[in-house]
C-alpha positions in Angstrom: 163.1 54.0 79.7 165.3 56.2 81.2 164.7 60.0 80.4 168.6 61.2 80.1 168.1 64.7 79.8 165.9 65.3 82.6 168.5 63.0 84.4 171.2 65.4 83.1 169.3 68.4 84.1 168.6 66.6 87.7 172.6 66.4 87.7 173.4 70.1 86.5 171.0 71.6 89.2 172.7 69.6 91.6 176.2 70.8 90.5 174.7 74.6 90.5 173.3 74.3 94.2 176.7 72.5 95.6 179.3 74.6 93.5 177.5 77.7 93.1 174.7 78.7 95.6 175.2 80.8 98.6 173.0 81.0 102.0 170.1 83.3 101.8 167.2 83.7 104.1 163.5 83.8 102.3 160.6 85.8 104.1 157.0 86.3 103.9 156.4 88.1 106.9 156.4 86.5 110.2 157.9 83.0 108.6 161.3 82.2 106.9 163.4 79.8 105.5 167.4 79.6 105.1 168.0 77.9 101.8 171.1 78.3 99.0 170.6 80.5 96.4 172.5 81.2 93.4 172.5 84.7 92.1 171.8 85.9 88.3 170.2 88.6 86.5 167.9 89.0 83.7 167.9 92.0 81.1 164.5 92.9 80.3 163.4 95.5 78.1 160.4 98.1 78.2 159.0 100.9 77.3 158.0 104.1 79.5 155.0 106.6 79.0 157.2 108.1 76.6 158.2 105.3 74.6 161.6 105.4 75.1 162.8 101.7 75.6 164.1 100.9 79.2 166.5 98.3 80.4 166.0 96.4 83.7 168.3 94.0 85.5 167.0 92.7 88.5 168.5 90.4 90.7 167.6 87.0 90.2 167.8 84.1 92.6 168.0 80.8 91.5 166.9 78.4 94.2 165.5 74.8 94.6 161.7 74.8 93.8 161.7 72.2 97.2 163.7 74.6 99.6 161.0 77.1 99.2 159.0 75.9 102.6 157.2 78.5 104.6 154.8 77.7 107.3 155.5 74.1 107.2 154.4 73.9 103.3 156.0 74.4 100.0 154.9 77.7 98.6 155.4 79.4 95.2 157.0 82.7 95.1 155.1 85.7 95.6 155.6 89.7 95.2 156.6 91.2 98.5 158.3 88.4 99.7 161.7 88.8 101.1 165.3 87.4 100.3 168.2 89.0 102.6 171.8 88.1 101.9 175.5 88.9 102.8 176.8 91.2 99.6 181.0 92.5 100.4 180.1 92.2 104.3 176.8 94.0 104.2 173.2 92.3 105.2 171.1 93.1 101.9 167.3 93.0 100.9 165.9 92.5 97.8 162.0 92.5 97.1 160.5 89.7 95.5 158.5 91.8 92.3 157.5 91.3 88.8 159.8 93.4 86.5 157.9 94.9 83.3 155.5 92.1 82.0 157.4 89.6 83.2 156.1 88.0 86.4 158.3 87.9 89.2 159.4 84.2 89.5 159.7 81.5 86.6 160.7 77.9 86.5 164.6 77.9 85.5 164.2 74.6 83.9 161.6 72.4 82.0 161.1 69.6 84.7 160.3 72.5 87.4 163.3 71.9 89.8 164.3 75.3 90.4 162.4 79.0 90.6 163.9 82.2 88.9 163.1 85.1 91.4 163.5 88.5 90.0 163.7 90.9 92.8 165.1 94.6 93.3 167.1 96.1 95.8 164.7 97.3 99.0 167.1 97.7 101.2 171.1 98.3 102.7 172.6 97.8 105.9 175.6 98.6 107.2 178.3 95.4 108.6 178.1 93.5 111.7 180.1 94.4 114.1 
């Protein structure tokens, strides 16, 4: 029998990757991959040495759990990694990291099609020329 919402889900990622995703380039030192990546955020809450509650938003990226191939292998996310994109004509980095006690990647999706990255800004550049 036919599983229809894991078919629908199968369908939805595929819409998200072709309508919504945008070319990013994934490192872990020496190797990287280009792949599409959608970005999100997250709003996660936690407390400092104080206790006063603190809001984080990191920048997620949504990508395909299969696009993630470094070294010749599929790899999981890890902290340090690397994603660099094009943000309003500047080259961006953002560092792969868990944010409070969340780790820093998730599956987006029960049938473990596509990893939610949280990252934070590591670095700016100024445009190509």
């Amino acid at each position: 029998m036919v599983d229809l919402l894991k078919k629908g889900s199968a369908w939805l990622e595929q819409q998200r990757h072709t309508h919504m995703a945008s070319p990013v380039t994934y490192s872990r030192g020496e190797h990287s991959v280009e792949l599409q990546a959608t970005v999100g955020r997250s709003e996660i809450e936690q407390q400092d040495a104080n206790g006063t509650l603190v809001v984080a938003e990191p920048r997620d990226y949504l990508i395909r759990c299969e696009g993630l191939v470094l070294d010749g292998a599929t790899r999981l996310p890890q902290p340090g990694d690397l994603i660099t994109e094009a943000v309003g004509g500047n080259e961006r980095t953002f560092e792969v990291m868990a944010i409070g006690s969340e780790p820093c990647w998730r599956y987006s999706d029960q049938y473990h099609q596509t990893f939610r990255i949280h990252t934070k800004a590591a670095s700016e550049f100024a445009p190509h020329s």
